[in-house]
C-alpha positions, 0 to 999 in steps of 0.5 A, a space after each residue: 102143145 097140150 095146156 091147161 084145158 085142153 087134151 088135143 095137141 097143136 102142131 107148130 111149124 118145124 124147123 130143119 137144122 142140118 146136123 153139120 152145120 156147127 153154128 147151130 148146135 151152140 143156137 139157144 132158140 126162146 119160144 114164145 107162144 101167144 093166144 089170138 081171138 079171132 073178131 073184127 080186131 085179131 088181139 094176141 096174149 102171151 102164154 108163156 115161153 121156153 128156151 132149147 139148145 139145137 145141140 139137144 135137140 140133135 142129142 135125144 135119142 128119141 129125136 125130140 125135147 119135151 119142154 115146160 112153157 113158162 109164164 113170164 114172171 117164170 112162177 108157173 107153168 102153163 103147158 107143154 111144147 114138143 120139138 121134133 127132129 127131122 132129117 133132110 130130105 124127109 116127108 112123113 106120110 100124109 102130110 104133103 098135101 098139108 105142107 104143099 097147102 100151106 106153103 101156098 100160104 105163106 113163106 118158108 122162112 124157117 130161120 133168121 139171125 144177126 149173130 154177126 159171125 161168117 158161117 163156114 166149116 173150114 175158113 171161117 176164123 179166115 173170113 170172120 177177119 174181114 167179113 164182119 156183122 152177118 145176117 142170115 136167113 134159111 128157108 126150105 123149098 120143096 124140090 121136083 121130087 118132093 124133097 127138102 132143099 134148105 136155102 142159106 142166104 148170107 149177108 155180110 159188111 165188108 172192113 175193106 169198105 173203109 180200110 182199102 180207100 183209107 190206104 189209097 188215100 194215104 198212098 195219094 197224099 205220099 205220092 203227091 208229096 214225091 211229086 212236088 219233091 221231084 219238081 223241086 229236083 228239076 233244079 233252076 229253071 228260067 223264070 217262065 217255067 219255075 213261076 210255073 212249077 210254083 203253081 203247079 206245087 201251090 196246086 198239089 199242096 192244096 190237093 194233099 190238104 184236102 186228102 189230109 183232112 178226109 183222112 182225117 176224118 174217115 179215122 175218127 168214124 166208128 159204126 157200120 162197115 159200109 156207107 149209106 145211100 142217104 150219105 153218098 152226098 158227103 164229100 169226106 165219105 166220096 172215097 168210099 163205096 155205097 152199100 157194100 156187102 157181101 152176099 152168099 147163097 148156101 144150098 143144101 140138098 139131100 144126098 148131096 154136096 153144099 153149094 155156094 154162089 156169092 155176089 158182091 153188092 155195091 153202089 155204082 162207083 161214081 163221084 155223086 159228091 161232086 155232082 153229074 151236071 157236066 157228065 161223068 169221068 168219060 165225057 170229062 177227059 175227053 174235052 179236058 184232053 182237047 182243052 189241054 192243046 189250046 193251053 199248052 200253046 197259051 203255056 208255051 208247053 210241049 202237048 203230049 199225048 195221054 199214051 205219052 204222059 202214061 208212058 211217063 209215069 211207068 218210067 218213073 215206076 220203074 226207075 223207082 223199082 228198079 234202080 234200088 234193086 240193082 243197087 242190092 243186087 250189087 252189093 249181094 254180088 260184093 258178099 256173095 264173092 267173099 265168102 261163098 263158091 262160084 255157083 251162087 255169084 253166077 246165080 246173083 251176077 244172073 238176076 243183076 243182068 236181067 234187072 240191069 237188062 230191063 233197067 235199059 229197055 225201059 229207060 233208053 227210050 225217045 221220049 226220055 231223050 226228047 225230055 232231056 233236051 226239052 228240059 235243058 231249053 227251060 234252063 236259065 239263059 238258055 238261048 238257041 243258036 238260031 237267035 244268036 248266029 247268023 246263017 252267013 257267019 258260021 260258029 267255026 268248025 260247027 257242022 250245019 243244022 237246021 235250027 230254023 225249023 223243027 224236026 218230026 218224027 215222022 220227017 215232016 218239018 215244021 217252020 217257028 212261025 207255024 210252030 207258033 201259031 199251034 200246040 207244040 207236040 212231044 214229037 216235034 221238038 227242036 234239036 239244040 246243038 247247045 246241048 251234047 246229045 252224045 252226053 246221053 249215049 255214054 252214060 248208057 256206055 258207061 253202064 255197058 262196061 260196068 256191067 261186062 266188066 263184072 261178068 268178065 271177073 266172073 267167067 274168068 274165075 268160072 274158068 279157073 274153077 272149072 279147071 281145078 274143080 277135082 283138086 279143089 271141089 269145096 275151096 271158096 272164091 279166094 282159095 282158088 284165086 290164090 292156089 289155081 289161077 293159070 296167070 300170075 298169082 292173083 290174091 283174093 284181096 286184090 280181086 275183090 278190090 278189082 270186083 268193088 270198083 267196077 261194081 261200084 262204077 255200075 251203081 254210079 252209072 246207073 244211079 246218073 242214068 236214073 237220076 237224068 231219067 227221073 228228071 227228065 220225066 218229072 218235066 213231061 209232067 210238069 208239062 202236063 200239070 201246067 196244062 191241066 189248070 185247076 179243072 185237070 187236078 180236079 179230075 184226078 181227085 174225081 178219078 181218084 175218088 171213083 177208082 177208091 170205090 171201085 178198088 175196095 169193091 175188087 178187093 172185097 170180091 177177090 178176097 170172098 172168092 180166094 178164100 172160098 176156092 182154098 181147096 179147089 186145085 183147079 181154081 188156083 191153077 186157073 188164078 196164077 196162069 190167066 187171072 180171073 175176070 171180074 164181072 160187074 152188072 150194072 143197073 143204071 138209066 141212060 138218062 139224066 144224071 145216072 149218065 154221069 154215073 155210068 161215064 164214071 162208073 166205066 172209067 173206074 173199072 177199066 182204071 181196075 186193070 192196073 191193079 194185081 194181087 198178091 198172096 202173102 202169109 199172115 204174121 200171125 191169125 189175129 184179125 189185124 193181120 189178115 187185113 189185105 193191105 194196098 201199095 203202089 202209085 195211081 199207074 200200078 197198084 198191088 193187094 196183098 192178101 195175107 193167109 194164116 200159116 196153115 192155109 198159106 203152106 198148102 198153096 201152090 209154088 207160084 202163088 207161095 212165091 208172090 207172083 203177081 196175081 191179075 183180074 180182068 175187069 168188065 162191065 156190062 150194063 142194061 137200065 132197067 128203070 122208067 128212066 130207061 124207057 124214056 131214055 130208049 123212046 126218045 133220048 140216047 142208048 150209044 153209050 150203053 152199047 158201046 160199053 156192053 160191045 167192048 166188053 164183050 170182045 174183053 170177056 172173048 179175048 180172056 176166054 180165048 186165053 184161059 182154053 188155050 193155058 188151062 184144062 177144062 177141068 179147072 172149071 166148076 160144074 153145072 147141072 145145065 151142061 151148057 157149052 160156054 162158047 156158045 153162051 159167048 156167042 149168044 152174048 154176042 149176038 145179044 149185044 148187037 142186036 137192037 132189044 129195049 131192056 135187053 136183060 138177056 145181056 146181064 143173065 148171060 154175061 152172069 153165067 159165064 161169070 160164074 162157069 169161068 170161076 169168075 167175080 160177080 158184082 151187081 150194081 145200080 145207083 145205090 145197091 138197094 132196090 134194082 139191085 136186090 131185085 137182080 140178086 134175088 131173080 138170079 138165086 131163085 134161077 139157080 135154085 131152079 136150073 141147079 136144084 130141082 126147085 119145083 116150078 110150082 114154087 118160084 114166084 113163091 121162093 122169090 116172093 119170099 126173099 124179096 119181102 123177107 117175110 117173117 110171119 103175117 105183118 111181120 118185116 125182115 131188118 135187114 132187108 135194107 142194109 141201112 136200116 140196121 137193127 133200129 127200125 121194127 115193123 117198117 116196110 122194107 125198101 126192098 118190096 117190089 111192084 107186081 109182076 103185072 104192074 111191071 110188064 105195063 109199067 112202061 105202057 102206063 109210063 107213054 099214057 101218063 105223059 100224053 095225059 099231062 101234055 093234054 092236061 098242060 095245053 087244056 089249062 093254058 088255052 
């Protein structure tokens, strides 16, 4: 800068903007230059200022801007400042030692930005749709070979952090409103069970009140996209996730490629509103399962398992799916006679097989069956014939059964007076000859012989076709059925009038099975909601609220890592053949009350495996039609992600075709805190290896599948070559071995994550402190093991992100995501202790605590 005054010029620090990147050639950049005294007390005055556009300074020819420094009032000018250009990778002569001495000094932040826009050449209109009010920094770090590598770190609010938990609580709400509408269908019921079904939906409508009010009140919020650590407390914000973001590491390096790596930062998923006194969600359902068989005795209920009533549920799914499909199919297959040739009927009569096929197998099970007698004892009068005839007088012509004693599955028999004294179970229930159980079995005939008798239509007009296919090639159905039929004339009206009554006759068969299925099951759960009394609803809106935050995390992480892979043929091989695993890094103590968290925590994500995507294209490319949108019920939930036209086209046969897209969910934990350290002297870790070694074998089993179904050359490349069977099995090895803090655990867990194209979450109790810490460790790492970043420089690079130093005694905003843009010169939550203090801590932790009891025992002798 040359003023007034003086001749010599001053240097300013420069800054390095890639010709590339067309975010910054529409940057202004204001400089503002200020003089400092130096004394006991450094005071500043403004000098004056001046603007640019990074699209001039990329257009001089002379590779530099001459600019007039301004005063404030803009009345006079009060020097001059020069911006230079420089190009990536560049170091002028003489100036290394100068650069290497200053960045001993200070942090190479040389950017910083909240212009609230995604920055990506290809898809950001894509992920500006979803990824809202980004803050970016970029800093430069030198390189082994003396180069200039330039950092990116991208941060960015989520829409699905509100917009995910919002439709799956309006989801609840509908489901629960059938459930009740499916209890009222059982019909009449004998006075025991309907005062019960009475509670039962009294529970349910006060459910449904609750979800209707928290809806209520998610749809008035405006503001952030992301809920606070300081709000985790507020039960109508329970169904959201805390501090969910986005975070993306762009490095640019000369004479190479830009990479990306992504993370997804979220609070732990966890019920924190309604507390952790009593554990979390895995502690919880287990004694609530063992509770469950004393009250079903209490209820005079039948206990069934939680595979059985899971089993239920997926019934009820499929009647729901299913039966209306059939129903299309069939009268497709009506249509498709009148007017087209016999290829398309065979293809429609085809799909109606299969439907119909599946339709059985789902449905023709024990447990329906079961039900179905189940259901006809808790009919009104109902009276077995144990109670009305006696052995020596027999009902005439009735064959001898044994109604004195339950029959099991497993042969064993069990007398009234022992089936009294325990829980009755699914597989010991009594068979009433009061009701006919072949009733069940014809209805199944009946739709055998719907169903062959359209397929039997079918061949027969197959075969005349065949017959006279060279006389008549283009003829429809009704030409050949009135002009080739080799037995008596057969006119088109009559065989379609053949065809709609057998077709019709299987749409009513399949609608009594369904029907009978549906009410059948609607009991099984009946049953169970008797049972659970008020603290198993409780449950489910603790899991409801749990998984809510779990989902809109996923959702937000498969949306980053679909768009990000558009153009990578592999990725989206590897996506439609096996899926991909999401990895969540969890940070939390086994100790106190993140116990609970964690018990909820792991339970949310294994909830996660019912959940598959789907792609779909975009009704337009406003943002509103981009938004990923969630159907379902709480057994099988589906996201679809909707791409613009452009993008959509280009996709793969298998994903154009909706075909359902899954993600493997695994959690690995490791606490990391003081409280981990109490937790391993003198508490309990069970539960820490017992998640991390189940997962595991997850994780193994996912690897076995993707090498045996995909080529190696879907994968992406790393400098450091590797092998990911033996980064398996070093996890493997970690994971039973007896380590405190195993860190380990959690870096190699990441890179497998990464090198299977996978989704990487990292999480602690509120995504603030240990989990940025985690995050920047891992950048850092890959900047070194990826980039060639000189060793010499990073603790300086971690230092660096982890303050988000601006300049001396100058504070980063967004180094805490709740401090938005209100606090200036605030210390940033995300400043973390010393190295040193670090390595001791636990150290100092054992000598504090003696120091106390001494102090306690001295102070009551």
């Amino acid at each position: 800068m040359e003023g007034e005054g003086t001749r010599d010029p001053m240097f300013l620090p420069g800054v390095s903007f890639p010709p590339d990147w067309p975010v910054y050639r529409e940057t202004l950049i204001k400089l503002s230059v200020y003089g400092v005294n130096d004394g006991l007390q450094q005071t500043s005055n403004f000098l004056g200022s001046s603007s640019f556009s990074v699209a001039d300074l990329l257009q001089s020819k002379d590779q530099q801007l001459s600019l007039s420094l301004r005063t404030a009032d803009d009345s006079a000018t009060v020097g001059t400042v020069v911006v230079s250009r420089m190009k990536m990778g560049e170091i002028e002569d003489g100036e290394v030692d100068h650069i290497t001495a200053d960045m001993h000094q200070k942090c190479t932040l040389v950017y910083e930005s909240s212009h609230g826009r995604i920055n990506d050449q290809d898809n950001g209109p894509i992920m500006n749709a979803v990824f809202k009010n980004a803050v970016c920094k970029v800093y430069r770090f030198q390189t082994v070979d003396s180069k200039w590598m330039l950092v990116r770190e991208q941060m960015a609010e989520c829409t699905l952090s509100f917009s995910v938990p919002k439709q799956l609580i309006a989801l609840y709400i509908q489901e629960d409103t059938c459930r009740i509408q499916e209890l009222k269908d059982l019909g009449e019921l004998s006075p025991h069970w309907d005062n019960l079904r009475k509670d039962v939906i009294s529970r349910y409508d006060q459910i449904i009140k609750e979800y209707q009010d928290t809806l209520a009140e998610l749809e008035k919020l405006t503001g952030p996209l992301f809920k606070p650590s300081c709000s985790k407390g507020q039960k109508y914000l329970e169904f959201i996730p805390i501090n969910l973001h986005t975070q993306r590491m762009q490095v640019t390096c000369p004479r190479k490629t830009d990479s990306f790596y992504d993370v997804v930062t979220v609070g732990a998923p966890a019920a924190h509103s309604q507390g952790f006194k009593n554990g979390g969600l895995q502690k919880l359902l287990s004694k609530y399962e063992t509770e469950k068989k004393s009250y079903s005795t209490a209820y005079q209920c039948i206990y069934y398992p939680p595979e059985q009533t899971a089993k239920a549920r997926e019934i009820l799914c499929v009647v729901s799916q299913l039966q209306p499909h059939i129903s299309a199919l069939a009268d497709q297959l009506l249509q498709t006679a009148q007017k087209s040739p016999i290829q398309p009927l065979r293809d429609v009569l085809k799909s109606l097989e299969e439907k119909t096929e599946q339709f059985v197998h789902a449905l023709k099970d024990e447990l329906v069956k079961s039900a179905l007698l189940a259901l006809h004892a808790a009919r009104p009068g109902y009276v077995s014939k144990s109670q009305t005839s006696a052995p020596s007088s027999p009902h005439p012509g009735a064959t001898e059964e044994p109604h004195s004693v339950c029959n099991n599955v497993d042969g064993s028999q069990t007398t009234p007076k022992e089936s009294r004294a325990s829980p009755v179970r699914a597989d010991s229930i009594p068979h009433h000859k009061e009701y006919d159980e072949e009733e069940w079995d014809r209805v199944w005939a009946s739709v055998a012989k719907s169903l062959n008798c359209v397929i039997a239509l079918v061949d027969k007009l197959q075969e005349q076709d065949n017959n006279n296919l060279e006389s008549a090639p283009g003829h429809t159905l009704a030409d050949v059925i009135t002009s080739h039929s080799p037995d008596p004339p057969l006119t088109a009206e009559v065989w379609q009038d053949q065809l709609g009554v057998v077709v019709q006759t299987l749409k009513e068969s399949v609608a009594e099975v369904a029907e009978r299925a549906r009410r059948s099951v609607s009991f099984i759960l009946l049953q169970e909601a008797v049972c659970s009394t008020a603290q198993g609803l409780q449950l489910q809106q603790r899991r409801d609220a749990v998984f809510s935050q779990a989902l809109a995390a996923l959702a937000c992480g498969f949306v980053m890592r679909l768009y990000a892979g558009l153009e990578d043929k592999g990725f989206l091989r590897q996506l439609h053949a096996v899926g991909l695993v999401a990895q969540f890094e969890s940070l939390l103590s086994t100790y106190s009350e993140e116990i609970g968290m964690l018990e909820d925590m792991e339970v949310g994500i294994s909830d996660l495996h019912r959940v598959a995507f789907r792609i779909t294209e975009a009704a337009s490319e406003e943002a509103f039609s981009m938004q990923p949108t969630v159907s379902g019920r709480r057994d099988r939930y589906t996201v679809e992600v909707p791409l613009p036209h452009h993008a959509f086209q280009v996709l793969p046969d298998e994903l154009r075709q909706g075909k359902p897209l899954h993600v493997l969910p695994v959690l690995f934990n490791v606490g990391i805190n003081e409280q981990q350290t109490i937790a391993e002297r003198f508490g309990d870790i069970s539960l820490q290896e017992r998640i991390n070694q189940k997962n595991f074998e997850i994780l193994e089993g996912y690897y076995k599948s993707l090498t045996n179904t995909v080529s190696s050359e879907c994968l992406p490349c790393f400098q450091t070559q590797t092998d990911i069977r033996e980064l398996l099995d070093s996890l493997g090895h970690n994971v039973v071995t007896k380590k405190r803090k195993n860190v380990e655990i959690l870096w190699l867990a990441g890179m497998i994550c990464r090198r299977i194209n996978g989704i990487r979450f990292t999480s602690c109790k509120s995504a603030k402190d240990r989990t940025s810490m985690s995050v920047t460790l891992e950048q850092c790492s890959l900047l070194r093991d990826e980039h060639q970043l000189n060793k010499d420089y990073f603790v300086r690079a971690l230092d660096c992100m982890r303050s988000g130093l601006l300049a001396p005694g100058e504070v980063a905003q967004w180094d805490d995501p709740e401090v938005g843009s209100v606090a200036t010169n605030k210390p940033a939550s995300r400043h973390f202790y010393p190295i040193a203090l670090l390595l001791v801590s636990s150290h100092l932790l054992v000598v504090w605590l003696i120091l106390s009891l001494v102090f306690l025992l001295a102070k009551y002798q």
